[in-house]
Structure formats: structure tokens, C-alpha cells
C-alpha positions as CSV (number, residue, x, y, z in Angstrom):
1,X,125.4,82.8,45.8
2,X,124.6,85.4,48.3
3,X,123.9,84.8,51.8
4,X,120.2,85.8,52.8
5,X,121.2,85.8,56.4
6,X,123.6,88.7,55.6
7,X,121.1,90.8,53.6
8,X,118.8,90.2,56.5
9,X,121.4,91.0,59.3
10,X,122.1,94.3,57.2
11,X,118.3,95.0,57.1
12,X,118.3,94.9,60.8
13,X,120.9,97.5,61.3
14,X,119.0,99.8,59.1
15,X,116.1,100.0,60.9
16,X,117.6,100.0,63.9
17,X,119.6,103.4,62.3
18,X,116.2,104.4,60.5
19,X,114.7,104.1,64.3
20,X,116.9,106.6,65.4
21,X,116.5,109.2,62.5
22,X,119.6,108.1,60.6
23,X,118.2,109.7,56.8
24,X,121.7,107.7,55.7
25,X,119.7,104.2,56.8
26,X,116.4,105.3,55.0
27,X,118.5,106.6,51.7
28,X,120.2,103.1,51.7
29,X,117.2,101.6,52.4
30,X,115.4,103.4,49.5
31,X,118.0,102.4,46.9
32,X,118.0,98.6,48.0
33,X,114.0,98.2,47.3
34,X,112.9,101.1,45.1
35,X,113.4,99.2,41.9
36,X,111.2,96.1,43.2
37,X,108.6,98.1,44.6
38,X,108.9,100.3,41.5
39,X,108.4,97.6,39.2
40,X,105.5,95.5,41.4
41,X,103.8,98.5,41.7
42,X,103.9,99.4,37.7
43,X,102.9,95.8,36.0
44,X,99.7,95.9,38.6
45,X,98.4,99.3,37.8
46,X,99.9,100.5,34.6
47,X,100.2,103.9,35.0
48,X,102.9,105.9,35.4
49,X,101.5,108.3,37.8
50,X,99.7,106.3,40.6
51,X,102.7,104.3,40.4
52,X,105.0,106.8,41.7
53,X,101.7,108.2,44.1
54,X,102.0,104.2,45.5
55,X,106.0,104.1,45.7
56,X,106.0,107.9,47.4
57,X,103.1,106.4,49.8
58,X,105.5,102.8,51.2
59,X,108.1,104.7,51.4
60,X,106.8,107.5,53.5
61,X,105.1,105.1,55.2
62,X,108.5,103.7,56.4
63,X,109.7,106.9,57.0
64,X,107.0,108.2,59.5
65,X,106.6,105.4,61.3
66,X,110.2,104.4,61.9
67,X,110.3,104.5,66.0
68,X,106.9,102.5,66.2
69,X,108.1,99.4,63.6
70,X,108.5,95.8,64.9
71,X,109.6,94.5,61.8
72,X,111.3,91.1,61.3
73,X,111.3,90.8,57.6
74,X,111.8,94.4,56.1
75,X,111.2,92.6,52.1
76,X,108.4,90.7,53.3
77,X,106.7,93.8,55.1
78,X,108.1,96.5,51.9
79,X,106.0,93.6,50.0
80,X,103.1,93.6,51.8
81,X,102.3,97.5,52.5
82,X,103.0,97.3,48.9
83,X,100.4,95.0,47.8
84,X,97.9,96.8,50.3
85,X,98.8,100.3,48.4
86,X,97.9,98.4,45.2
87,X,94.9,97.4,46.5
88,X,93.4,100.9,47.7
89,X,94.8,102.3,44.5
90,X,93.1,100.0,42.5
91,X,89.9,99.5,44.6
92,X,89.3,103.2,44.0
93,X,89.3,102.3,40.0
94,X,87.1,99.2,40.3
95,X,86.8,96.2,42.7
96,X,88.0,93.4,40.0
97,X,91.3,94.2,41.7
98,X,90.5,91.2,43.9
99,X,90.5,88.9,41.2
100,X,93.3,90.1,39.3
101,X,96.3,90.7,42.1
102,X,96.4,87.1,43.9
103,X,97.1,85.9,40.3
104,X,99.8,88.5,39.5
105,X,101.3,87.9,43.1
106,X,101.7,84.5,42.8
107,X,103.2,84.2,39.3
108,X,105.4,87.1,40.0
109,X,106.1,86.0,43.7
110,X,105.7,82.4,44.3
111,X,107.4,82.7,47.2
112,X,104.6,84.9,48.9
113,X,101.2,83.0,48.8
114,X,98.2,85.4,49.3
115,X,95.0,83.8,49.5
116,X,91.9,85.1,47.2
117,X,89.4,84.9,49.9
118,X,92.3,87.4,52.4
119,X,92.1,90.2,49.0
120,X,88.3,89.9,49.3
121,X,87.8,90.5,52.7
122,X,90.3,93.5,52.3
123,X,88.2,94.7,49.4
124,X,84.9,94.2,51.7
């Protein structure tokens, strides 16, 4: 079983690297979560191209905002920018997105609950 306390520790060297420009920290950083944001990203929007538009978007969003993070959980915050990228995307293609990510969240994620009412008030 792996320890999560190590893949945590290891997160928090990378942004502290990442912090100070180290493109080594953000490649490794890239290669740990790509696939899961990859994958997320896909089975809620179906479509090949503003899939790779949302993945391009977290992870430039990580890039060029390095120095002004306070993160404490980089897979809980990669997961959430993520969801909010979903949301835009899919809020531009019809508002039943509010409906229809909660559920896919939590059977995907159980782990990370997200209220319907939250989603909503996102989606105004």
C-alpha cells in the first residue's frame, strides 16, 4: 500500500520547486496528474477537443500562478480548478451542467462531496 503522507510530502516539494520556476517540478508535476485530469475531464464533456482546451487551461493555470499558490492539497485543488473548468466549458453549451456533474462527481469521486445547491450558485 502506498503511503499518502509521502505522495503528499513529495507534492510539497514540487510546488515549492514550481514556486521558484523549476520547469523540472511542473513537468513531473504534469505527468503525475495529466491522466486523471485527462480522463475527468473527457467522461464529463465528451469531446475530444474541449477536453484538451480544459486540460491546457489547469495546467497553465498552475503554471502562471506558481509564486501566488497557498496550496495544501495539490490533488484536491488539480480536482477542483478542474471541476470549475468543466463547469464554464459546459455552461457555455447549456446550463443542465448543474444537474449532471454533482452526480458524475460523486460516483466517480466519492471521496470529494460537492453539493448541488454549490454547482448552482456557480452556474447563477
Amino acid at each position: 500500500m502506498v503511503d499518502v503522507n509521502l505522495l503528499d510530502d513529495r507534492d510539497s516539494e514540487l510546488l515549492e520547486l514550481l514556486k521558484n520556476d523549476d520547469v523540472k517540478a511542473f513537468d513531473e508535476l504534469y505527468h503525475k496528474y495529466f491522466g486523471r485530469v485527462y480522463n475527468l475531464v473527457h467522461i464529463a464533456l465528451n469531446d475530444k477537443d474541449k477536453t484538451e482546451d480544459v486540460v491546457a487551461a489547469v495546467f497553465l493555470h498552475l503554471w502562471e500562478l506558481r509564486a501566488e499558490h497557498q496550496i495544501e492539497s495539490l490533488n484536491k485543488y488539480i480536482f477542483a480548478f478542474t471541476c470549475m473548468e468543466i463547469l464554464h466549458k459546459r455552461k457555455a453549451a447549456d446550463k443542465t451542467s448543474a444537474n449532471y456533474l454533482p452526480a458524475l462527481i460523486s460516483k466517480r469521486f466519492g471521496e470529494f462531496r460537492l453539493s448541488l445547491g454549490r454547482f448552482k450558485r456557480v452556474l447563477g
